[in-house]
C-alpha positions, -999 to 999 in steps of 0.1 A, spaced: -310 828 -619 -310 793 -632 -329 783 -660 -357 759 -650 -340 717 -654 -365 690 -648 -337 668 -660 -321 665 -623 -352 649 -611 -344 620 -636 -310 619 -618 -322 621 -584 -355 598 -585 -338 572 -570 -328 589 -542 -363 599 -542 -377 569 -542 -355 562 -511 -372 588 -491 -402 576 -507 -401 540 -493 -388 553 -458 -421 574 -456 -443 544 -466 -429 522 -443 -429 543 -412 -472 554 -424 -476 515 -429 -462 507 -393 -479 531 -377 -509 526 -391 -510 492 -382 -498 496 -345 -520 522 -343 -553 508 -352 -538 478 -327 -531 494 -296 -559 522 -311 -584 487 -306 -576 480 -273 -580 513 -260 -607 519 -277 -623 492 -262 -610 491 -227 -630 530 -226 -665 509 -241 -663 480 -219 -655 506 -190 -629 480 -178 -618 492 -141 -584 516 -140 -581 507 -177 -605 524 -190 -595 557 -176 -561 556 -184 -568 551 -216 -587 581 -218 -561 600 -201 -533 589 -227 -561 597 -256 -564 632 -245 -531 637 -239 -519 631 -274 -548 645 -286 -538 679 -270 -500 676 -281 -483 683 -316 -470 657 -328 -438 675 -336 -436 679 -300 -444 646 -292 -410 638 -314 -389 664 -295 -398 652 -260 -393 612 -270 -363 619 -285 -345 642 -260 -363 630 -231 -371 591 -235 -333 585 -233 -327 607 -200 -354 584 -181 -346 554 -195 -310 561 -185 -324 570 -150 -336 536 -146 -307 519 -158 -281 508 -128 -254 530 -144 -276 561 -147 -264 570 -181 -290 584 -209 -302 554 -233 -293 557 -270 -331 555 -291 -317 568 -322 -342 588 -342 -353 561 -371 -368 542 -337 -379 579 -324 -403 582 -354 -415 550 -356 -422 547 -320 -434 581 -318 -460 577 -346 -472 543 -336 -479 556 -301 -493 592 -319 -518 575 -337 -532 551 -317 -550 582 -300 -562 586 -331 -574 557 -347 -592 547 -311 -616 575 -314 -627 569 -346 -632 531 -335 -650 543 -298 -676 561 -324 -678 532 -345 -689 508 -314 -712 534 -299 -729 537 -338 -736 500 -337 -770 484 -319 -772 472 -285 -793 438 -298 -761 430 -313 -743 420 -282 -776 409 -270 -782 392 -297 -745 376 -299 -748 366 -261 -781 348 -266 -765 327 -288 -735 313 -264 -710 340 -274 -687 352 -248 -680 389 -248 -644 382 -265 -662 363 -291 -689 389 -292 -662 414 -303 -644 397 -324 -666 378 -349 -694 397 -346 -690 437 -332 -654 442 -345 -656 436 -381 -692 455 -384 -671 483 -366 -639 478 -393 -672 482 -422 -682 516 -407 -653 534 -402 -629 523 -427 -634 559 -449 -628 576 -416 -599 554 -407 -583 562 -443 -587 599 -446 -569 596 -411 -540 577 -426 -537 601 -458 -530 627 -429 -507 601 -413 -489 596 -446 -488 637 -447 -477 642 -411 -444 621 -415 -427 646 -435 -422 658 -398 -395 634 -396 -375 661 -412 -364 676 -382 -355 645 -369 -325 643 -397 -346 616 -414 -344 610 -450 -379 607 -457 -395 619 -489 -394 657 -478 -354 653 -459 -340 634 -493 -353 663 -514 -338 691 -487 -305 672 -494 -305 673 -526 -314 706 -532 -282 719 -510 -262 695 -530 -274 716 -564 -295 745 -559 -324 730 -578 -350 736 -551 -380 747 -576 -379 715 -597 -375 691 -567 -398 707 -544 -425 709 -572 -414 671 -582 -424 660 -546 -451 681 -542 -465 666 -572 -459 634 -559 -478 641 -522 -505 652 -548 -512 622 -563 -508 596 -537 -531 614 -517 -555 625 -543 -557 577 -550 -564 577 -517 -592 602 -514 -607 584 -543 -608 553 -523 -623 572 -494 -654 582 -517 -657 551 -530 -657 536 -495 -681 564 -481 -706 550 -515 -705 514 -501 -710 519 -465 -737 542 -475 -751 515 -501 -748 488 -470 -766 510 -445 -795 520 -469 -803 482 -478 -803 472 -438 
């Protein structure tokens, strides 16, 4: 049995860091697509907007009702058989999976993130709109300078513990051949053996990005708290 080496971390942080960024980037893309598209649906369900509105609840409960690691399977073996089928030649469409995660996850959370912001607009007063319309405000303006941003207020703990599960979830990405965070650290460890040090090193690392964050969720919770006791 080897003797325990943290010394090959020092060698292999780069690489590390490598995964590191690839996972940031693909929770910072989906995240914002996803609170996006996440928006719109939510909001096409609230304003009950004809054939819109129910198709967005369809999608919603469909992702909702899928693991996501099946949601990458299915995009990226079958996405490129009926995209091919489309095509005039009839031939299966190369996605590659670096566009299969990010698509997948953008698409993924957007289920998400709209039912934390459908809560958010059925928490907030009616007299707001009212009182918004009154004024001369159309409904887009209504929503954007004035229901919107009271929303983003509201649920912006709820929206970041979602994203610290995000962040968690695109270790998934593994499967896909990825290097992420989780696939550099598989490689290196069947380069060298040295599994216990660089699966502790990156656990260690999930630890503490995710512990920052949950301190910003409490401290988030204590303000929107603060705000809703003073009104």
């Amino acid at each position: 049995m080897q003797a325990i080496d943290f010394t090959i971390v020092l060698q292999a942080w780069p690489y590390l860091c490598s995964g590191l960024a690839f996972s940031l980037a693909l929770t910072a893309t989906a995240f914002t697509a996803g609170i996006l598209l996440g928006t719109g649906l939510a909001l096409a369900q609230h304003l009950e907007i004809p054939v819109l509105g129910h198709a967005a609840r369809i999608y919603i409960a469909t992702m909702r009702s899928i693991p996501l690691i099946l949601v990458l399977f299915w995009f990226f073996f079958l996405a490129p058989v009926i995209l091919g089928s489309l095509s005039p030649d009839g031939r299966p469409v190369s996605i590659g999976p670096t566009s299969t995660a990010f698509i997948t996850f953008c698409l993924f959370e957007a289920a998400y993130y709209s039912e934390i912001i459908r809560v958010g607009l059925r928490a907030l007063s009616r007299g707001q709109v009212e009182a918004s319309q009154s004024l001369g405000l159309t409904t887009p303006q209504t929503y954007r300078y004035v229901v919107l941003p009271q929303v983003a207020r509201t649920v912006a703990p709820i929206v970041l513990s979602q994203t610290i599960i995000l962040f968690q979830d695109t270790s998934l990405v593994y499967v896909l051949s990825l290097t992420d965070l989780v696939g550099a650290t598989s490689k290196l460890v069947q380069l060298n053996g040295r599994f216990v040090e660089l699966y502790v090193t990156v656990a260690l690392v999930y630890l503490t990005i995710c512990s920052l964050a949950s301190h910003c969720v409490a401290i988030l919770k204590r303000r929107t708290a603060g705000h809703a006791a003073q009104r």
